[in-house]
C-alpha positions as CSV (number, residue, x, y, z in Angstrom):
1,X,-42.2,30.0,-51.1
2,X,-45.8,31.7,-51.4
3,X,-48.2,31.1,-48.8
4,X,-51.2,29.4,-49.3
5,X,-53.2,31.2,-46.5
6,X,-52.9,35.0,-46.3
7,X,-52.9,34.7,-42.5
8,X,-52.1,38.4,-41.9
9,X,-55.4,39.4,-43.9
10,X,-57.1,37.2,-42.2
11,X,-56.0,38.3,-38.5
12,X,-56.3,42.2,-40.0
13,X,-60.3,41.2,-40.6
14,X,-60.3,39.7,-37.6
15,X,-59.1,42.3,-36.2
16,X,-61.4,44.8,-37.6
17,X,-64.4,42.5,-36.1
18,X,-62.9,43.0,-32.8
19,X,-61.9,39.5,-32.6
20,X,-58.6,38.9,-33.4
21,X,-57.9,36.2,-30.4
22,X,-60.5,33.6,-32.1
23,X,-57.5,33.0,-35.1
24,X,-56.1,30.2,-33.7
25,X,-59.4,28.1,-32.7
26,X,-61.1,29.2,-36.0
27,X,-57.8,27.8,-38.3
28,X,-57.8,24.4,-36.1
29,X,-61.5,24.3,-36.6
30,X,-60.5,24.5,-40.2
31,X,-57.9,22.3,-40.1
32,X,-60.2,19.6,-38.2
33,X,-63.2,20.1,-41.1
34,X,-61.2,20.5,-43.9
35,X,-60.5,16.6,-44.3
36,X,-63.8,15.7,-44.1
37,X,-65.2,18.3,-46.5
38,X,-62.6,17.4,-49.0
39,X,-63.5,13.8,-48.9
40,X,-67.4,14.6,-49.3
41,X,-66.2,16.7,-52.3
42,X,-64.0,13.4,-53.3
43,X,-67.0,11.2,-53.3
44,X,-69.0,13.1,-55.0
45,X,-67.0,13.0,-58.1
46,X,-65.9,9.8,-58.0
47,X,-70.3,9.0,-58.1
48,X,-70.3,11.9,-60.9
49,X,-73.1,13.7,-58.7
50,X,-73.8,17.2,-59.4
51,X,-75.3,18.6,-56.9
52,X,-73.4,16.6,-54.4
53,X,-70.4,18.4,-56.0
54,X,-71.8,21.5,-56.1
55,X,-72.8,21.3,-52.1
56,X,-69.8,19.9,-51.0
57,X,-67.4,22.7,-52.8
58,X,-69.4,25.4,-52.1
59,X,-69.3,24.5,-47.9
60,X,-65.7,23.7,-48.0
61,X,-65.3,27.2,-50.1
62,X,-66.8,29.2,-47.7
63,X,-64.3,28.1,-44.9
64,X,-61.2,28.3,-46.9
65,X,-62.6,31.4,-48.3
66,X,-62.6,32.7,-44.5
67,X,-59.2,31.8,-43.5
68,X,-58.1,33.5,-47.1
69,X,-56.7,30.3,-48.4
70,X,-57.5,31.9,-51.7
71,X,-56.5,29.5,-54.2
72,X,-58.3,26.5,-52.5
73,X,-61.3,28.9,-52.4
74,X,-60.8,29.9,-56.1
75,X,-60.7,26.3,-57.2
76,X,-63.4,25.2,-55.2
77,X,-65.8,27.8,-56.9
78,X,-64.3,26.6,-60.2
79,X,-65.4,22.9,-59.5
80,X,-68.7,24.1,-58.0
81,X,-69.3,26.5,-61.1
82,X,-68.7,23.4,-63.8
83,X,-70.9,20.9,-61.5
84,X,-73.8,24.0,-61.1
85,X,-73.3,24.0,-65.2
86,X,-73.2,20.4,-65.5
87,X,-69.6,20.2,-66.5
88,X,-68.9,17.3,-64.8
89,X,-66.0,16.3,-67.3
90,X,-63.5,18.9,-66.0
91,X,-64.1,18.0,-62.2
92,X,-61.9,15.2,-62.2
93,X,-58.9,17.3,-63.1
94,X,-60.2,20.4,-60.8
95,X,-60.3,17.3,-58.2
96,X,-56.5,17.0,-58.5
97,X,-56.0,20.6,-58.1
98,X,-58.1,20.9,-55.4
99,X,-56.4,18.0,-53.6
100,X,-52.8,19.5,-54.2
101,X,-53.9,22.9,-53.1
102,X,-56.0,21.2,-49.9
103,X,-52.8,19.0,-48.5
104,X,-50.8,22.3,-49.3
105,X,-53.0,24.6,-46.7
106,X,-53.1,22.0,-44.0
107,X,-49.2,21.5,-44.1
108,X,-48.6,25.6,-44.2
109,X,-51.2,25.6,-40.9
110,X,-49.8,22.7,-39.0
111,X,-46.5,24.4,-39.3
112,X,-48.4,28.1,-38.4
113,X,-49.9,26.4,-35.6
C-alpha cells in the first residue's frame, strides 16, 4: 500500500523547525478543515466559478501541501492551474480525482491518529 501522506517528511521538517510535538494537532487541524475546503472546492465547480475554484484549491493545497499529502497537493494545483487558465472543462474530472485522493488522506490519518 503507498501512503498518501509522507508523515515522516513531515515530522523530519517539523523537526528541523524545532517543533516536532505540534504533528499531531496540526494533522487533526487538517483533518477538521479538510472537509470543509473540499466542499468549497466542490461548489465551486458544480457553479463553474473560476476564481471560486481557483481560491478554494489553492487554500486547501497549501494545507495538504504542509502535511506532504503530495498527490492531493499536486492535483489541487492542477485544478487551480486549469480554473486560473480558464479550463473549466477539465475540473469536473480533476474533481473526481481530487475527491478520491481527499477521502484517501483522511482514512490514512484517522488510522495514523
Amino acid at each position: 500500500m503507498h501512503s498518501h501522506v509522507d508523515l515522516e517528511r513531515f515530522r523530519r521538517d517539523l523537526r528541523k523547525a524545532g517543533v516536532e510535538e505540534m504533528v499531531g494537532t496540526l494533522l487533526k487541524t487538517f483533518m477538521e478543515d479538510c472537509p470543509g475546503r473540499f466542499a468549497a472546492l466542490e461548489q465551486a465547480v458544480q457553479q463553474a466559478n473560476a476564481k471560486a475554484i481557483e481560491s478554494a484549491a489553492h487554500a486547501y493545497k497549501s494545507g495538504a501541501g504542509t502535511i506532504r499529502a503530495t498527490l492531493l497537493a499536486d492535483a489541487l494545483a492542477a485544478i487551480e492551474a486549469a480554473a486560473h487558465a480558464g479550463r473549466l472543462e477539465s475540473t469536473g474530472v480533476s474533481l473526481e480525482e481530487i475527491r478520491t485522493e481527499h477521502l484517501a488522506v483522511l482514512r490514512e490519518l484517522e488510522l495514523l491518529l
